[in-house]
N, C-alpha and C positions, 0 to 999 in steps of 0.2 A: 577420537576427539577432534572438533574441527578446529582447524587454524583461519585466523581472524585475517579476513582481507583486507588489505590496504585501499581504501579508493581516492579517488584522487579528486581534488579538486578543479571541479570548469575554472575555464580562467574568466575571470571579470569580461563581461560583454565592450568592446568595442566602441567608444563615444562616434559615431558620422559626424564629421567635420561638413556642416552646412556653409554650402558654400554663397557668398553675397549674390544675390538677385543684383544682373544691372535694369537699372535703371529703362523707362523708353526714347528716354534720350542718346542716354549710352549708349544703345545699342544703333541709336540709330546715325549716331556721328561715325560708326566703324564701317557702316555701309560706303563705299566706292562714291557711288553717284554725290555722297551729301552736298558735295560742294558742290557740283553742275545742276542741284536741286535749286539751290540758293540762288545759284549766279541765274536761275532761267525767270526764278520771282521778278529778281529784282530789277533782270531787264523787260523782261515784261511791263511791269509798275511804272517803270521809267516812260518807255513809250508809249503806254495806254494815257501818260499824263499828257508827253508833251506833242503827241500825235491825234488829231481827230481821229483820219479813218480808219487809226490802228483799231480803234473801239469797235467798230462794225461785226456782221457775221463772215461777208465774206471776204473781209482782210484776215479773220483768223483761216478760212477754208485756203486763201493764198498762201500762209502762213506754211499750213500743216502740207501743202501741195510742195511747197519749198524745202520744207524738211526732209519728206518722206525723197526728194531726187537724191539727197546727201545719207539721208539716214535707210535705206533699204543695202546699198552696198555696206557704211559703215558698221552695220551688224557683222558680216561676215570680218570684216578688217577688225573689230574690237577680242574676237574671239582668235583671231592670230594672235594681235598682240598680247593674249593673254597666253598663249603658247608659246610666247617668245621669240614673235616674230615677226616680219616688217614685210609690206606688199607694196613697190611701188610702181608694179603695172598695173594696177586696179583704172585708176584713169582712162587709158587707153582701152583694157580689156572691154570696154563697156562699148567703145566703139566697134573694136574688131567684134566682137558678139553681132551688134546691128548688121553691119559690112556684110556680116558671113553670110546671115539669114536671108536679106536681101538680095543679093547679089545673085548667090548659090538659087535660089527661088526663080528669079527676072531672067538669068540665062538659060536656064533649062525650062523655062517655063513651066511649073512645078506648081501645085499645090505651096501655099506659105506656110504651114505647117510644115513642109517636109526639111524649107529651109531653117524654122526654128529648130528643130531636132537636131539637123546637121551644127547647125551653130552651136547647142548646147552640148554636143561630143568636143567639139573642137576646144569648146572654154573647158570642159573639165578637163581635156588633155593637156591646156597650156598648163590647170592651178595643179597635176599632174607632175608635169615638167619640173616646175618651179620645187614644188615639195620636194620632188625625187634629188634635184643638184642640191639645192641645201643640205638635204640631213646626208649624202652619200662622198658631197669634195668635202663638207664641211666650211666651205665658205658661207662667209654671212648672206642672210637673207638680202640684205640692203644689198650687195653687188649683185646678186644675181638678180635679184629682179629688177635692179636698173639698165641689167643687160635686155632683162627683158621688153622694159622699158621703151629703148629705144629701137629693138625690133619689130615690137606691135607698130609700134608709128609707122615706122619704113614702109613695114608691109599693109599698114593699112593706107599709107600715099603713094605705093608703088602700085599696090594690086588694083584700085581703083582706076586709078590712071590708064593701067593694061588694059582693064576688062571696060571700062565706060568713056573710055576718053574723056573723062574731066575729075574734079577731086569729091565730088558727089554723087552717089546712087540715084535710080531711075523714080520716077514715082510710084510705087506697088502700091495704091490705095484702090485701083480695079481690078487686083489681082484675084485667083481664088482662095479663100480663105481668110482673107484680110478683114471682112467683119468677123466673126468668129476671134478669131487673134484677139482683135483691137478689143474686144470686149472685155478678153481677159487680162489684158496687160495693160487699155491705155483708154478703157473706158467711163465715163463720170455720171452720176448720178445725182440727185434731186433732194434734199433734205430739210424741210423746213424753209424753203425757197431759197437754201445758199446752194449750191454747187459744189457737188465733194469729190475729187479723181480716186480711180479703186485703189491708184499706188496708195493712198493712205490707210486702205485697210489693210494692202500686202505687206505695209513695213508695220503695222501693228501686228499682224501674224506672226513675222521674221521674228521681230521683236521678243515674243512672249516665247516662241519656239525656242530660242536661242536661249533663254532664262531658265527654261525649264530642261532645257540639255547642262546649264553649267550645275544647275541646284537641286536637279532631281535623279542623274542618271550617272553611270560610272565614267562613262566618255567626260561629264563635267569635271571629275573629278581628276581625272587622265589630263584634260588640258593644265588647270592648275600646277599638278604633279608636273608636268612637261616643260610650262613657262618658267613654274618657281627653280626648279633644280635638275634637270635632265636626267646627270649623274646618278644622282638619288631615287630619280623617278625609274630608273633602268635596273636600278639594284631589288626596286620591289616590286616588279615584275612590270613596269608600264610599259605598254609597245611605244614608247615616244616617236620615232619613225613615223609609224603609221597615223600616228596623231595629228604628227605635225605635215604631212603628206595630207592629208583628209582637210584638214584645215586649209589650209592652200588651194584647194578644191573647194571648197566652202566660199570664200572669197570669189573664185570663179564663176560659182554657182551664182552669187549675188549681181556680180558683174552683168552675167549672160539677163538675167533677168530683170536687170535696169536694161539694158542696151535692148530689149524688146520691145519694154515701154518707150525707148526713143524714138526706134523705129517707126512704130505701129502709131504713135503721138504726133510724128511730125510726116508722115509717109516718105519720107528721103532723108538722107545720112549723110554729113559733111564727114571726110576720111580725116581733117585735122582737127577734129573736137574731140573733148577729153583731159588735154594735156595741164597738167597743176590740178588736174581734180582729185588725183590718189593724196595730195596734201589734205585737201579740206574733209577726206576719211578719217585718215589720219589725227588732223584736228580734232573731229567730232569726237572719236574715242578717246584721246589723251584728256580734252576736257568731260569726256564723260566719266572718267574716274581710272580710265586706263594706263600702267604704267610702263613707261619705254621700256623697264627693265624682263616684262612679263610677269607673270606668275598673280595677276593682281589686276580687277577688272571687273564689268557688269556689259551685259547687252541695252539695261535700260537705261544705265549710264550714259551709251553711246548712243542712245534713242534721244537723250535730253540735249547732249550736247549737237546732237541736228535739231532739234527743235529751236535751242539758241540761234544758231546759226540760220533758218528758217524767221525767227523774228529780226534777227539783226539786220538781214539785205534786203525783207519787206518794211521793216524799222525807220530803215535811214530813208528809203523811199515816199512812204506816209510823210513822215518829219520834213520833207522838203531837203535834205542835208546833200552836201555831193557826194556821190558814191567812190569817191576815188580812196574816202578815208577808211572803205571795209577794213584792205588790208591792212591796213596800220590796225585795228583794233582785231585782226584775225590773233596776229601776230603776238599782239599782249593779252591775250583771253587764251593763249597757246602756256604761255611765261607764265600765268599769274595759274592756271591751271597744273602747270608741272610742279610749280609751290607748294601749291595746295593739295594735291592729290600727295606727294610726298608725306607734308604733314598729317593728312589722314590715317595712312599707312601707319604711319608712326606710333599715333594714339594707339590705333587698334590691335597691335602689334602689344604694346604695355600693355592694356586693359584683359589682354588675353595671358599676360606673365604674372 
């Protein structure tokens, strides 16, 4: 006789807690740049009204030629600081890059290629340098690279002095290879009858490159991990180090490659230019959504905040205004940007609790 089985009862299925859809606003106030979005309308607006030739095509192609000087290095600077870290040989670097190429080129009488390569060993060994004292004394990036700071100058007013006897390089624009170069670094082309330089297609390359490294790849995720919490990022396996060493190289890389277009733009190199430029990087990224503290940040953020920057010093020109009042408005567009980028955080921060 069989004995009657017990069976059990399934347990009631599981309700899925749907979770609230935001909004495309919501979503899009948590984005970084929002605010440098904003602020680039509305000076836009502002000077389109009260400037004639801001209207024109080729006061925009000036425009984007102005940005793209500030905005090709601050790609590489916005991706430090989103690793949690401050460059402020960047300025300088851009001339020691030119310096090298030149120079290393005109004395050996060399092919100009050969001095571009040399140069571009040299800058990834300084952003090298710089990575390697940071993350190994553990001293802050701000000291060391203000030591560095003041060494690029030296050597870029000492060495020219030795090698040229005066504080400028020679003219290489008969040299070999100098159209070829120039083509690729500092040449301009024809569109619709305005006048466009290639740096503005190479910081919209930078630009998208750099986007698609924070949002699509594990390195993007590795800088994050690195800027936001180091500790944290070490316990789950992130090479932070290496991160933040590459990054610093990254920067140098941006460096080397303005300082070619200066070169090859102007055919001669002043050894004292550069100096307060690694601020207005810096600028560009904090108002492009970047935060002092790291961990927090966009590349096309820092793309906006050079293009502000780009309208504001063709801006006040158009408008007739004296230039003397940039910095004063650098300086509060710096202020009103750390507010706000704050506040952003913040929001996005709750919206995701």
């Amino acid at each position: 006789m069989s004995s009657p089985v017990a069976t059990r009862k399934s347990p009631p299925p599981t309700e899925e807690v749907e979770r609230p859809k935001k909004s495309l606003l919501s979503a899009l106030l948590t984005r970084p740049e929002i605010g440098s979005v904003a602020a680039a309308i509305a000076i836009f607006i502002f000077f389109f009204v009260i400037a004639e030739p801001f209207r024109t095509l080729p006061a925009l192609s000036t425009v984007l030629y102005a940005s793209s000087s500030i905005g090709i290095v601050a790609v590489g600077v916005a991706l430090l600081m989103i690793g949690g870290e401050f460059d402020l040989s960047a300025g300088v670097s851009v001339v020691t890059a030119a310096l090298t190429a030149s120079m290393f080129s005109f004395q050996l009488t060399a092919n100009l290629w050969v001095g571009v390569l040399v140069s571009l060993v040299v800058m990834l060994a300084v952003g090298f340098v710089n990575g390697y004292l940071v993350v190994k004394t553990g001293i802050p990036s701000f000291l060391i690279t203000l030591g560095t700071f003041f060494m690029l100058g030296g050597i870029n007013l000492g060495v020219t002095k030795l090698v040229t006897g005066t504080v400028a390089t020679q003219n290489v624009a008969d040299m070999d290879g100098f159209a070829s170069a120039r083509a690729v670094f500092a040449s301009e082309f024809v569109v619709g009858g305005v006048t466009v330089r290639v740096t503005v297609l190479w910081w919209i390359f930078f630009v998208a490159l750099a986007t698609w490294i924070l949002l699509r790849t594990r390195l993007g995720n590795w800088i994050f991990a690195a800027g936001g919490n180091a500790a944290s990022a070490r316990a789950v396996g992130v090479p932070v180090n290496k991160v933040k060493i590459g990054l610093f190289m990254g920067v140098a890389l941006m460096c080397w490659f303005y300082g070619m277009h200066t070169l090859f733009a102007f055919n001669t190199v002043q050894s004292g230019q550069g100096v307060g430029n690694e601020f207005l990087y810096i600028i560009a990224a904090v108002v492009g959504g970047c935060l002092l503290t790291g961990g927090y940040g966009s590349a096309i953020g820092a793309a906006v905040g050079a293009f502000i920057f780009g309208m504001t010093t063709q801006g006040i020109v158009f408008a007739g205004w004296d230039p003397s009042w940039f910095k004063f408005f650098l300086g509060a567009m710096l202020l009103l940007a750390v507010v706000l980028n704050l506040y952003v955080k913040n929001y996005a921060l709750n919206r995701r609790s």
